[in-house]
C-alpha positions in Angstrom: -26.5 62.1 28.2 -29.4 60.1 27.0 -27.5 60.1 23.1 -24.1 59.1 24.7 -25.6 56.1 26.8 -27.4 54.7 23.2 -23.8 54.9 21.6 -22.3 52.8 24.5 -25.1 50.3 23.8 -24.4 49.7 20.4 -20.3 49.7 21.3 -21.3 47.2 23.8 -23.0 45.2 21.5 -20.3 45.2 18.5 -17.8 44.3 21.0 -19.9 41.0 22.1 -20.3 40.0 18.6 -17.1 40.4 17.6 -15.6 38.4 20.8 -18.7 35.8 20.1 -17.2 35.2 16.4 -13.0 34.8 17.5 -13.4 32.9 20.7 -15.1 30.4 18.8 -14.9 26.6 19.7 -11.9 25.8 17.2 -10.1 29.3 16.2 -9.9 30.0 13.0 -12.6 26.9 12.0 -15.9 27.9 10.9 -19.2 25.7 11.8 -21.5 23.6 9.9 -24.0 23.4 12.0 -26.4 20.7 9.7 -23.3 18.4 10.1 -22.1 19.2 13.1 -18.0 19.5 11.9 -15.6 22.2 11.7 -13.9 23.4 8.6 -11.5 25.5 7.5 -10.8 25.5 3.4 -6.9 26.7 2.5 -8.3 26.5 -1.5 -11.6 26.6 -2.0 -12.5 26.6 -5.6 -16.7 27.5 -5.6 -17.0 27.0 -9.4 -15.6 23.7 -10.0 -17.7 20.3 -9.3 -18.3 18.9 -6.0 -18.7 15.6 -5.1 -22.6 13.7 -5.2 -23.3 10.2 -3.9 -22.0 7.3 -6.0 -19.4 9.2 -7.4 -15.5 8.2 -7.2 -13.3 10.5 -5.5 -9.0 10.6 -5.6 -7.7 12.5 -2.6 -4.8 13.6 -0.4 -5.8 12.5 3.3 -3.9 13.3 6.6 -5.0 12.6 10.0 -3.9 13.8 13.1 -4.7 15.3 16.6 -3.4 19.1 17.6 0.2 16.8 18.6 0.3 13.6 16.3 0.0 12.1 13.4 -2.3 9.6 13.4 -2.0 8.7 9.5 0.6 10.3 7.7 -0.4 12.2 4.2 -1.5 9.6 1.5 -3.2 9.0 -1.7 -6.7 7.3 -1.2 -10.0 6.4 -4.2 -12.6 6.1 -2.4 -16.5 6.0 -3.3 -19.3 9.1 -1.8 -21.8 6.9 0.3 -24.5 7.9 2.4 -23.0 9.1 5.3 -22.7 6.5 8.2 -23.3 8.8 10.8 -23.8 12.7 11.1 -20.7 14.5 10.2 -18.4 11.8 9.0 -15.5 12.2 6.1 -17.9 11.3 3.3 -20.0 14.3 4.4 -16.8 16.4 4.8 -15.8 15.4 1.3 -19.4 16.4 -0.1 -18.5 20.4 0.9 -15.4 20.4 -1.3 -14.8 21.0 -4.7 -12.4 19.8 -7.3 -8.7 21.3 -6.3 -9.8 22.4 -2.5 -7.7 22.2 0.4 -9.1 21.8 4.1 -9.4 20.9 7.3 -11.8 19.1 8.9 -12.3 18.3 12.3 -14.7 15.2 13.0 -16.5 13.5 15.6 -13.6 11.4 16.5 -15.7 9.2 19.1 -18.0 8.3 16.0 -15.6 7.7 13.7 -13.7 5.5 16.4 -17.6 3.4 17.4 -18.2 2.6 13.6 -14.9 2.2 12.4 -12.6 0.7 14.9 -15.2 -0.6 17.4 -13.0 1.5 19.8 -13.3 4.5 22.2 -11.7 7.5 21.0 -8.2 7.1 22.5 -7.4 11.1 22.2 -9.3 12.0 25.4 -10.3 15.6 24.7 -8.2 16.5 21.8 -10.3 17.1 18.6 -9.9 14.8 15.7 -8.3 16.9 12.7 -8.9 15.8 8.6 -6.5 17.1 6.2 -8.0 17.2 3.0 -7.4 17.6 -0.8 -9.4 17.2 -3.4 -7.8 15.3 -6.7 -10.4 14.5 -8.8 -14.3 13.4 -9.3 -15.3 10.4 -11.2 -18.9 9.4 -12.1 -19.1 5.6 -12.0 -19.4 5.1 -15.6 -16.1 7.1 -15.8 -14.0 5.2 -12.8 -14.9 2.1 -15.5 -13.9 3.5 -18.2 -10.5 4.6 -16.3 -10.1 0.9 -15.1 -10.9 -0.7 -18.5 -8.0 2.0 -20.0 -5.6 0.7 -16.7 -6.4 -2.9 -17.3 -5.6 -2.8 -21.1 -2.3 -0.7 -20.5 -1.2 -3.3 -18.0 -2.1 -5.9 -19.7 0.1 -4.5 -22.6 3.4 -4.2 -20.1 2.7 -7.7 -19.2 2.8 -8.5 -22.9 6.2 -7.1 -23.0 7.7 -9.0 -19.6 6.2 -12.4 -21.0 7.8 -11.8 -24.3 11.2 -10.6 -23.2 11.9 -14.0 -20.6 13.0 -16.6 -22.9 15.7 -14.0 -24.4 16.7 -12.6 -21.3 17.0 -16.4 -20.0 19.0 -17.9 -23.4 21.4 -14.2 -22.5 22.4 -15.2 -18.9 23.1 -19.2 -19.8 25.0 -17.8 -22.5 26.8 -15.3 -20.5 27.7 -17.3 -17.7 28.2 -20.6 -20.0 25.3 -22.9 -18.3 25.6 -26.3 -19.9 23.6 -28.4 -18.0 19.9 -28.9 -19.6 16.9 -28.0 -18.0 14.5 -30.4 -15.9 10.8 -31.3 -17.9 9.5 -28.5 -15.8 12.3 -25.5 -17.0 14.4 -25.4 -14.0 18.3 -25.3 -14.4 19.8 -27.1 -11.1 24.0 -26.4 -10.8 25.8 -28.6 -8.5 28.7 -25.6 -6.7 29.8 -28.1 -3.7 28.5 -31.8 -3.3 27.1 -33.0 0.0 27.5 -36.2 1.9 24.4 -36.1 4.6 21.2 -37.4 4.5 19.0 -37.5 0.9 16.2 -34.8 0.9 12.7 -36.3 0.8 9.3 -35.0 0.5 8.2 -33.9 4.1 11.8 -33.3 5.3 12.5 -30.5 7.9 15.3 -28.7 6.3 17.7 -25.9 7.7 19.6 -23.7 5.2 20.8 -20.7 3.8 19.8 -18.5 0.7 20.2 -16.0 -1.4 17.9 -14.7 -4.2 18.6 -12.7 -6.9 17.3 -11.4 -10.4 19.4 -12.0 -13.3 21.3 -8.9 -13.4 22.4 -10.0 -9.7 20.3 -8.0 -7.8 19.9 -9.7 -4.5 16.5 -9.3 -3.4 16.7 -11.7 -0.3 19.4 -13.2 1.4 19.0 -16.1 5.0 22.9 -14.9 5.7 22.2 -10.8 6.6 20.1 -12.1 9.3 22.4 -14.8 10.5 19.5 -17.5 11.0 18.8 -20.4 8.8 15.8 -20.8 6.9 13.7 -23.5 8.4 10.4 -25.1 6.2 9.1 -28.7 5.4 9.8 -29.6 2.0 6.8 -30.2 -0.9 4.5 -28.3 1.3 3.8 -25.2 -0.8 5.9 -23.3 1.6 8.4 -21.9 -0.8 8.2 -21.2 -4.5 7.5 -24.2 -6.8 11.0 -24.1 -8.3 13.1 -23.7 -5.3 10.6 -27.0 -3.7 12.0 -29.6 -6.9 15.3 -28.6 -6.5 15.4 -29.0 -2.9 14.3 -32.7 -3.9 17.9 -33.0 -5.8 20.2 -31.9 -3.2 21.0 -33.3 0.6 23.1 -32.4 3.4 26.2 -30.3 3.2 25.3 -29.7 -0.5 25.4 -26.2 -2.3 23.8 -25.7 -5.2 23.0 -22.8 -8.0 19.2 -22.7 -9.2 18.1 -20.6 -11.8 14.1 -20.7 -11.8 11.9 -19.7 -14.9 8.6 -17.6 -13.8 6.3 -20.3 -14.4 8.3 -22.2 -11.2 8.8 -18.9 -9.7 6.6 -15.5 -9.4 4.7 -15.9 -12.4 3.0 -12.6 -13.9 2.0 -11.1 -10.9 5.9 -10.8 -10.1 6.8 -10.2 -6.1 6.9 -7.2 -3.7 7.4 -4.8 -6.4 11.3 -5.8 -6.8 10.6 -8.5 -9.0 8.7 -8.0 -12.4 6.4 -9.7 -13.8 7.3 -12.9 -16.0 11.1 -12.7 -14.3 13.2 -15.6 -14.1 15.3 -15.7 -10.8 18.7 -17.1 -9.4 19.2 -18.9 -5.9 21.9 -20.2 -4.2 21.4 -22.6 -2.0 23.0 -24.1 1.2 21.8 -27.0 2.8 22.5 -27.1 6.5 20.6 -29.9 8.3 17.8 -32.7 7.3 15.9 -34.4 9.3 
């Protein structure tokens, strides 16, 4: 009897660690008790680097709650600081190694306090970071990479700013432009003459546009939206192409600019639709001048 109630002591005992270890605060997450987070690693590779402070760091970052997304999935560079508080993402990305995949679940009312100067707006629902580690880059190395980035866009560049003047003199051929260009480059085409007032500098003007790359590619248009474009004239609202020839037309008149970069976008090009070193098309209607 006295051997059967030891064995039911020890039973007893196995069964309250094991219930101790699954009904754990997060299921599944384990706990870091110096940082106070839980974690949960998908791929965890223990032999490859992990991240140290001052280091540069490319990774896969999602946040969410148990129900939303908060920040969909995205690719982020960021630095390895001293963390800002216990527990925060810079600590989280310390744990993980080149190539792991985790979750992290954060101090959301921290991260919320420093970064938002917010409350946490989740009430009690815990703060989840999904995580994947790209790549480690000392600092010396993240120059090194921008130096290589710098000089291959530099080179691309090279290649727009050589390519304008022949992709220019190949649409005024094509489309047999005649008239000469203004000291400045631009080409101004008369389509439909207007009979209302003369535009000035510091005019109010209403009208309607449409922008386009030389291949005729629109890449803005005033008549989709059915509203006039609206702007004071030689204010540095508008491109400094599409200012001078507003200075040529008046009202009622319709006119066909074609804009070298220098007037237009330059080499930093626009929005990602229009290159670097691109010469552009409008047409232009002129509704109202005041």
């Amino acid at each position: 009897m006295k051997n059967y109630s030891k064995f039911l002591s020890f039973a007893l005992i196995a069964i309250m660690v094991v219930s101790a270890t699954s009904c754990s605060k997060h299921k599944g997450f384990k706990r870091d008790r110096k940082e106070d987070f839980y974690y949960k690693f998908y791929v965890e590779n223990k032999d490859a680097d992990q991240p140290e402070e001052g280091d540069i760091v490319d990774f896969k970052l999602t946040v969410r709650t148990n129900d939303s997304i908060i920040v969909s999935t995205f690719p982020t560079r960021d630095q390895i600081v001293e963390s800002i508080f216990k527990g925060d993402l810079y600590a989280a990305l310390r744990k993980m190694h080149v190539g792991d995949s985790a979750s992290f679940i954060l101090n959301g009312d921290s991260i919320f306090h420093y970064f938002f100067g917010q409350n946490y707006p989740f009430d009690t629902e815990p703060l989840y970071f999904d995580i994947k580690l790209d790549k480690i880059m000392t600092m010396d190395e993240f120059e090194e990479d921008q130096a290589e980035r710098r000089k291959e866009y530099e080179e691309i560049l090279e290649v727009f700013k050589n390519s304008e003047d022949s992709l220019l003199t190949n649409y005024l051929t094509e489309n047999k432009v005649t008239v000469k260009p203004s000291s400045t480059g631009l080409y101004y085409i008369k389509m439909t003459p207007g009979k209302g007032k003369k535009i000035k500098e510091g005019s109010h003007v209403s009208l309607h546009y449409t922008g386009s790359l030389l291949d005729g590619t629109i890449f803005d248009s005033s008549y989709p939206r059915e509203k006039p474009f609206e702007l004071e004239v030689g204010k540095g609202q508008v491109i400094p192409g599409f200012d001078e020839a507003l200075l040529l037309m008046q009202e009622g008149e319709k006119a066909k600019i074609i804009i070298p970069s220098k007037l237009a976008y330059g080499e930093r090009g626009a929005g990602g639709v229009i290159p670097p070193y691109t010469p552009i098309v409008f047409e232009i209607e002129v509704l109202d001048v005041e």
